[in-house]
Structure formats: structure tokens, C-alpha cells
N, C-alpha and C positions, 0 to 999 in steps of 0.2 A: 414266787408268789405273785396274785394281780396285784400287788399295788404298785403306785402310781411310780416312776422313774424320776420326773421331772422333781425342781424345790416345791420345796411346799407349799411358799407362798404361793405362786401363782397357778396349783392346783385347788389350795382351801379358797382361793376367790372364784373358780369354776364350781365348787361345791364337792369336791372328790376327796374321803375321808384319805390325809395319811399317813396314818400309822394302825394298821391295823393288832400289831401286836402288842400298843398299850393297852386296848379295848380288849383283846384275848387273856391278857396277861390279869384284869381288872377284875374279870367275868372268871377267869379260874379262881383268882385268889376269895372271890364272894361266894363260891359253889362251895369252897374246901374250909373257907375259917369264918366269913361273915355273915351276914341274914341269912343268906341262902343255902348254909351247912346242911350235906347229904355227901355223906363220903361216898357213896355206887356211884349218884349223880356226877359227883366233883370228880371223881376216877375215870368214870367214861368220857365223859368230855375233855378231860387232861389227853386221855387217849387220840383222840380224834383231833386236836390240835397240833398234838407230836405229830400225828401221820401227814398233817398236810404241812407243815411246818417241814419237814423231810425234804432232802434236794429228789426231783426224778431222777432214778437210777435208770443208767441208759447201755444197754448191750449191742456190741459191735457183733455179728453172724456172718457167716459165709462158708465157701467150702473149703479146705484145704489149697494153700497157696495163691489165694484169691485176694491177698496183701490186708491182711483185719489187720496184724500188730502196726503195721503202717501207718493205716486210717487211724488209730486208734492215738498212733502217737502223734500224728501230724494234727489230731484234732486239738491235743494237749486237754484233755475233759477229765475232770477231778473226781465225778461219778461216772465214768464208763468203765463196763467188764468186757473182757473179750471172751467169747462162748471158746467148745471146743467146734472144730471143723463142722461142717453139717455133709449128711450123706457119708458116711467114713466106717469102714467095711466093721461088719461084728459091732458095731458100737450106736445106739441110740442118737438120733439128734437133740441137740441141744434144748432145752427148754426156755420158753420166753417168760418171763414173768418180770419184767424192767418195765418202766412207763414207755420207752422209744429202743426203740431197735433199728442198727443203722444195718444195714444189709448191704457183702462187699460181696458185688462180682467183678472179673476181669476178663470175662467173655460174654457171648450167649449164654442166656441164662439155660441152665440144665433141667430135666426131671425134676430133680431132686428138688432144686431149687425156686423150680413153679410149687410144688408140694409144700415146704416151707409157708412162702412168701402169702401162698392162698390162706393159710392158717393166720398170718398176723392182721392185728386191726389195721386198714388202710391210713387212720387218721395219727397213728403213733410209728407208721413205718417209714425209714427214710432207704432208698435203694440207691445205694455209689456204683459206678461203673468203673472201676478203678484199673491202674496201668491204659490208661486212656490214650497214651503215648504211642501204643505198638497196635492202635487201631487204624489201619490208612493210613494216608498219607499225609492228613491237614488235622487240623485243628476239627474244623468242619464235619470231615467223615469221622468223628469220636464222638460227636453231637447228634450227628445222624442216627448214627447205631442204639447210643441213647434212646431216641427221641422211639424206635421202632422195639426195641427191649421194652420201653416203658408200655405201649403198647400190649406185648405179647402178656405182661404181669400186673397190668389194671394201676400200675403206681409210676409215679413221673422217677428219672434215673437218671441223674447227677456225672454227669464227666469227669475224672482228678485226676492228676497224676501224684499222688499222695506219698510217693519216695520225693517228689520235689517239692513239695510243700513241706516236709519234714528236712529238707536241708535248707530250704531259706528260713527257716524257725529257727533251729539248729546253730547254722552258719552265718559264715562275712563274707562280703564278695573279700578276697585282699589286692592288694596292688601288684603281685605275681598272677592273679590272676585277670586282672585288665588288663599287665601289658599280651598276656598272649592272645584274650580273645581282640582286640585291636588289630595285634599283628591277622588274626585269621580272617575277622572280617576284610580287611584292606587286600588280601590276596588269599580268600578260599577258594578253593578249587571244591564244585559242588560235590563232586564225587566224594569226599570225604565224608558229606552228611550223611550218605545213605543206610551206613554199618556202625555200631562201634569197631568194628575189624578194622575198616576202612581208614577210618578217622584215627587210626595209632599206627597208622601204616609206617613202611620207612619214611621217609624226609627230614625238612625243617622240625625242628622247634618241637621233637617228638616228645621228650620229658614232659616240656608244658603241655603238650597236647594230652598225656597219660593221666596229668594231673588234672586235668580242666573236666575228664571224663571223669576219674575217680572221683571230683568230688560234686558235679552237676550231671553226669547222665548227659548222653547225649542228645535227648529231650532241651533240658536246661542248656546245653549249650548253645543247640539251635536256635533258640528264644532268644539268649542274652546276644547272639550273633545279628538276628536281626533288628533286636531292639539297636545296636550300634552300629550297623549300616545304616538305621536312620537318621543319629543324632551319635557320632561318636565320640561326644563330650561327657556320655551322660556322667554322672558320681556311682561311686559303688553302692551305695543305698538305696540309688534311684534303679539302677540295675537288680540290685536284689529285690526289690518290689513289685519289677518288673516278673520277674521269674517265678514270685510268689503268685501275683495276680495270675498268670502264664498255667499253672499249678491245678485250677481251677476249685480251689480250697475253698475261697470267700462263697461260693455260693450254697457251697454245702454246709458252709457257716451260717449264713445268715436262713435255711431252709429249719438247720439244727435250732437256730435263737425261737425262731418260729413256732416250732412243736415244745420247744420248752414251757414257753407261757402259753401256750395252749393247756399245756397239760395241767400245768400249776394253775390256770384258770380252772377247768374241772375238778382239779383235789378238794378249790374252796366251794363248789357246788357241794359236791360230797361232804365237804365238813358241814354245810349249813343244815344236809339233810341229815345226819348224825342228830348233830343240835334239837334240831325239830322235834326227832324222834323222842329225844331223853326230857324233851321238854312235855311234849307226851305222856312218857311213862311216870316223870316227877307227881308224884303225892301230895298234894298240901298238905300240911301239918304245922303243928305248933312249933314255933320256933325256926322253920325253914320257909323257906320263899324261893326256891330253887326254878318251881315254874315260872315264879313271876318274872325272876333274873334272866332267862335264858330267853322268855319271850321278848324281854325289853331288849335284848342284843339282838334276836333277829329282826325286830321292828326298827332296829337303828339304821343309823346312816353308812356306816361299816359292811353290815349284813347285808344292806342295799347292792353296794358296791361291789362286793365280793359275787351276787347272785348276777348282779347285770354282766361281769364278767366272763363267770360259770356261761352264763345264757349265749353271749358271746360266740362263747368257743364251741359251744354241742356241735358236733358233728352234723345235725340235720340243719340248723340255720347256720351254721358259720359264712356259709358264702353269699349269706343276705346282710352279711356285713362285712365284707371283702371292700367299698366304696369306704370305710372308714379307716383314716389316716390314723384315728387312737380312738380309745373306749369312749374320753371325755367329751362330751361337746361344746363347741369354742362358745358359746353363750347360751343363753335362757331360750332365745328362742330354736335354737338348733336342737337343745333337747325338749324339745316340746313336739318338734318334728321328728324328731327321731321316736319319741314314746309313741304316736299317731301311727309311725309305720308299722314299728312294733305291736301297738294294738290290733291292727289288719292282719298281723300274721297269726294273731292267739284267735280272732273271728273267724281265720280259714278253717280250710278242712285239711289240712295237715294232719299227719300223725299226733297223735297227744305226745308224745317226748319231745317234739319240735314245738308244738304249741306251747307246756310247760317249759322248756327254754325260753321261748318268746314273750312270756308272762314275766319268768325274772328278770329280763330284758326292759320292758317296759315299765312295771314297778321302778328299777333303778333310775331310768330317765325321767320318771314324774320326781321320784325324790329330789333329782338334781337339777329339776327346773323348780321344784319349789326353793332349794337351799339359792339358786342362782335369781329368783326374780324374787325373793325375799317373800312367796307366799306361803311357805312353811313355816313362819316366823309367827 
């Protein structure tokens, strides 16, 4: 959900409501048993809280053999499904219906795979390049290839090696396996990297070697090889960090955290527009106040927050707010600049759905310049 990560404290002294699920939890229990009783009213809106209250469910895609159960478990994600193959003879593709879809290829992307990828929302797609490892010959030519896939399918494309992110998750480096990558760095003979064939060939130390492959790939090994031609003191921990960083996992993490609160940002757009709606359709009548309830939560300081969010993350301004470090602004007068910019973008000639973003956007920065310079008081 948008709210706020940091303690509380020193976001309620910025003016940023939070807890938003006492305020929901408040507003349900008044819809369903106190002034505000309308069972339809209090039922739909129960609705519409469950659904954004909901983790986004997120599907792993690709074609057969393209490493999904990999990605899937190297991401370790508590809401992710793995689809069936896509493009897969006699048999339909998989259908999207997740808030994010990670999308795993391990080549050029195919037909098929353009075909897909055109069909998903660009702003909920995440595209891995996976087995990044048996692309060239560096690091570099894996990035490249990336960089020119992403290209060919209009979305940016992520490098892993997601078999080696899933054993330093997984695994320890152990002390059988330092002494032998030690022994290899201090006298590898290059040749050995260039195959696994190569690398279990006859000689030295071949058990360890068999072992060092079975349980790092010889990706992994090369990494920990030369991370200890540089410093070959490192700890086993510092080593396994190494090979995770090496993995290229963290950034498909931190792209994944990204689209998460994106998304969870727009659910609580959708809940307010729910809200609006049944605030709407609410009846005055005797002995309910359902209207009344439902408008005084979206005039609050809650609803504020939650829309400046929403606003945030729309797809048509988001990258007019790519300059901002977090939603909040560090004082009164930085949301006051911020409302100003924001009001310039609701004055343009933008599309109305960006304009309507940029309006909850701005709304939310006057609220929390008035809560922050105390002139909403």
C-alpha cells in the first residue's frame, strides 16, 4: 500500500497521514453499524477495501526452458505464479490478469515473444534476460544484448544469472570450498574457464573442481575466482555476496520493489474512485449519513494522501516526478513548490487522465502544506 515506510513520528511532523487502515477500518465500522448504516453502501465499500488491501499478484511468463521456475524462486516472492510456457504447440498462451508480470527470456526475443510482450501494459511489465551467463564472453556483452532486446520490444531488459542468485540464497560458501577456489586462483591455467568440459578436465584437485561446479556453475566460479585474485583474504560471506551481487538479481529487485508501490499506489486511486462513486449513489435518509461519512474521508487528510500517491504513479506523469527522492516533501515550503508545479501541469494541455492525476497530486501538496506550516489549523 502508499503509505508512508519511515516512523511515524517524523512523517506526522511532515503532515503525512499514518495509518491509513485505522481511518478505513473507522469508516467501514460507521457505513455497517453506526450513523452511517446502509448495508449495499457498507458492503461495497468493504469491497473496495479488501481489493486494494490485496498484495499485487505478480506472474512470472516466458517460453519453455527460458529459466521462469528459476527467476521465480531466486526472486523468493510470496505472491508470484509461474504461467504455463508461452508459444507451446496445440496449446493457448497463458493469460495475464496479475498486477506485474515478470517476463523471462534467455535469448533474442522470438515471434512469439514480441506477440506477447506487445499485449502487456508497459508500466506493469518487467522483461529478465535470463542465463545472462552463456551470452559472450563478459559481463558487458550480456548488458549489451540487453540493452538492444530492450530496444527491439519497447521495454528496458534486465541481465541475471538466476541459477546463481538462487544458490547464494540457497547456499554457504563452506571452507572445502575456499580452500579449492584459492588453490585455483593461485595457479589457474585459463583454459580451464572456457568449458565446464574443460574446467573437470583430468588433473589437480579434480573432485574439488567437480564440486566447486556442481555447486556454483561455472559462471559462479569465475566471479568468486576473480573476486580472490583481487583480495584473497576475502570471508566466505563476503564471497557469497560477492557472487550474489555478480548474479545480477539486486537490480531486478529493486526494479520489482519499484512496480510494486507503483501498483499499490494506483489500487488506492481506484479505491478512492470506488468511494466517490458510492458516495454518489448514497441516498440521504433518515437515520443514515452514509454520504456524509464517505465524503468527510475523502476530504481528509488520508484520502489526500492516498490520491497524491495514486497521482504520483499514473502512468502519463510519473516521470514528472522521477526528481523526487520520496512522495513527502522535506518541509512547507518544498510542498508548496511542489503543489505550483503540479498546478502547471493540471493548466496544461495534457490529456485529461494526466491532468486528473496532476490535480490529486496537487490537492495532496496544498493539504500538506497547510498541515506542515500550520495553515490548515
Amino acid at each position: 500500500m502508499p503509505t508512508a515506510t519511515e516512523s511515524d513520528g517524523p512523517l506526522r511532523e511532515r503532515g503525512v497521514p499514518a495509518r491509513e487502515h485505522d481511518q478505513l477500518d473507522r469508516l467501514l465500522a460507521d457505513l455497517r453499524f453506526g450513523t452511517g448504516r446502509d448495508k449495499q453502501i457498507g458492503y461495497a465499500a468493504g469491497n473496495a477495501v479488501s481489493a486494494w488491501r490485496t498484495p499485487p499478484r505478480i506472474q512470472v511468463m516466458g517460453r519453455a526452458h527460458a529459466g521462469r521456475t528459476t527467476v521465480l524462486q531466486a526472486l523468493a516472492l510470496m505472491s508470484a505464479v509461474e504461467t504455463g510456457p508461452v508459444d507451446e504447440p496445440d496449446r493457448p498462451d497463458p493469460e495475464f490478469d496479475a498486477d506485474i508480470v515478470i517476463y523471462v527470456l534467455s535469448a533474442a526475443p522470438s515471434p512469439a515473444d514480441r506477440r506477447v510482450l506487445a499485449t502487456l501494459p508497459p508500466e506493469r511489465t518487467i522483461v529478465v534476460l535470463n542465463k545472462a551467463d552463456a551470452i559472450g564472453a563478459r559481463w558487458a556483452d550480456a548488458v549489451a544484448a540487453a540493452d538492444q532486446y530492450g530496444r527491439e520490444v519497447g521495454a528496458p531488459v534486465l541481465p541475471v544469472v538466476a541459477s546463481l542468485a538462487l544458490r547464494t540464497r540457497a547456499g554457504a560458501m563452506t571452507d572445502a570450498d575456499l580452500v579449492s577456489l584459492r588453490r585455483l586462483a593461485a595457479n589457474t591455467d585459463a583454459a580451464l574457464m572456457l568449458s565446464p568440459d574443460l574446467f573437470v578436465g583430468p588433473g589437480p584437485d579434480l573432485a574439488g573442481r567437480e564440486q566447486l561446479l556442481q555447486r556454483w556453475d561455472l559462471y559462479g566460479v569465475s566471479a568468486a575466482l576473480a573476486a580472490l585474485t583481487h583480495d584473497p583474504e576475502l570471508a566466505p560471506q563476503t564471497l557469497l555476496q560477492i557472487l550474489h551481487a555478480a548474479s545480477g538479481i539486486d537490480a531486478l529487485h529493486r526494479l520489482l520493489h519499484r512496480r510494486y508501490e507503483q501498483v499499490s499506489a494506483l489500487r488506492g486511486g481506484e479505491l478512492l474512485d470506488e468511494l466517490t462513486r458510492l458516495a454518489a449513489r448514497a441516498v440521504p435518509a433518515e437515520g443514515s449519513a452514509a454520504r456524509d461519512i464517505l465524503e468527510a474521508y475523502l476530504f481528509g487528510d488520508d484520502a489526500r494522501w492516498l490520491g497524491l500517491c495514486a497521482g504520483l504513479a499514473h502512468p502519463a506523469v510519473a516521470h514528472l516526478a522521477a526528481g523526487y527522492a520520496a512522495p513527502a516533501p522535506a518541509d512547507a515550503d518544498d510542498a508548496m513548490a511542489r503543489a505550483a508545479r503540479w498546478r502547471a501541469v493540471v493548466s496544461s494541455d495534457m490529456p485529461p487522465t494526466a491532468r486528473r492525476a496532476a490535480l490529486r497530486v496537487h490537492n495532496g501538496y496544498i493539504r500538506l502544506w497547510e498541515r506542515m506550516s500550520s495553515a490548515g489549523l
